[in-house]
N, C-alpha and C positions, 0 to 999 in steps of 0.2 A: 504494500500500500504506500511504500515511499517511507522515508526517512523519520526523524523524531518533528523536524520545523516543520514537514508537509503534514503529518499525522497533526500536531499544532494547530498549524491553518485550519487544518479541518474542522478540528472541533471548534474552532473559536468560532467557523461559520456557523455550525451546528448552533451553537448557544447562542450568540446574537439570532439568529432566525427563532429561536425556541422563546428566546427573550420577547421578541416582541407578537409573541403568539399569544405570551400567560400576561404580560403587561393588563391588559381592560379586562381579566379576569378576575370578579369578585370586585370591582372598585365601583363606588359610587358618585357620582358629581356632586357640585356645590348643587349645580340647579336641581337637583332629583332629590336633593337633602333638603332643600329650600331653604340653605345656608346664605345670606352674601356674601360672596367672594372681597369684599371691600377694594377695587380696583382690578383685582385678579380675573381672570378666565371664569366664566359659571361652571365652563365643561370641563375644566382642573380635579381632579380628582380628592375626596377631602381628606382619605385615608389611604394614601396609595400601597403600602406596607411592602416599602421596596425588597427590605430583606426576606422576608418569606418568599416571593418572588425569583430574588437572585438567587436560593436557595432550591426551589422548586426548578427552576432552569435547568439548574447545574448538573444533579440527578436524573432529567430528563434527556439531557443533552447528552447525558455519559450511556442512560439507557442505548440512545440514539445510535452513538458514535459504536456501542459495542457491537450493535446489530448491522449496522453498515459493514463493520471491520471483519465478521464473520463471514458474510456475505463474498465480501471480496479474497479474505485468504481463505475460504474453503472452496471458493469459483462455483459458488451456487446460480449465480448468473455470471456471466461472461459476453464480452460484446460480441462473439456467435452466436449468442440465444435470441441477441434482441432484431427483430425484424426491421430492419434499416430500410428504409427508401430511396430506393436507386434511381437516378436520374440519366 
C-alpha cells in the first residue's frame, strides 16, 4: 500500500472526510434553540462538543483505514476486477 508518509496521507484523508461527515451530527443551532447569537451566526452551532467528535472521527477513521488496508494487501479487489470503460 506504499510506505509509512503514503499510509499517513491516507489516513489523514480518511479523517478529514470522516471529520466533516460526524461535524452536524447531534449539534443544534442558536436558531433551533431560540438562543440569540448576540452578533454571531443563528446557524452556529451552541454546543458543538468538538472533542467527542474529534474522538469519534478518529476511531472511525482507523475503522476505515483498517478495512481499506485489508482490502488492498489481501487483493480482494484488484484493478482486474473493476470493469473499466474503454474508449
Amino acid at each position: 500500500m506504499g510506505g509509512p508518509f503514503t499510509m499517513a496521507a491516507i489516513y489523514m484523508t480518511i479523517w478529514w472526510t470522516v471529520l466533516f461527515a460526524v461535524l452536524p451530527l447531534g449539534t443544534q443551532t442558536h436558531a433551533e434553540a431560540g438562543i440569540d447569537p448576540q452578533g454571531g451566526d443563528p446557524g452556529s452551532p451552541v454546543d458543538p462538543k468538538l472533542k467527542k467528535k474529534f474522538i469519534t472521527t478518529t476511531w472511525v477513521s482507523a475503522i476505515v483505514f483498517a478495512l481499506l488496508w485489508c482490502v488492498i494487501h489481501f487483493r480482494l479487489i484488484t484493478p482486474e476486477m473493476i470493469p473499466w470503460q474503454h474508449r
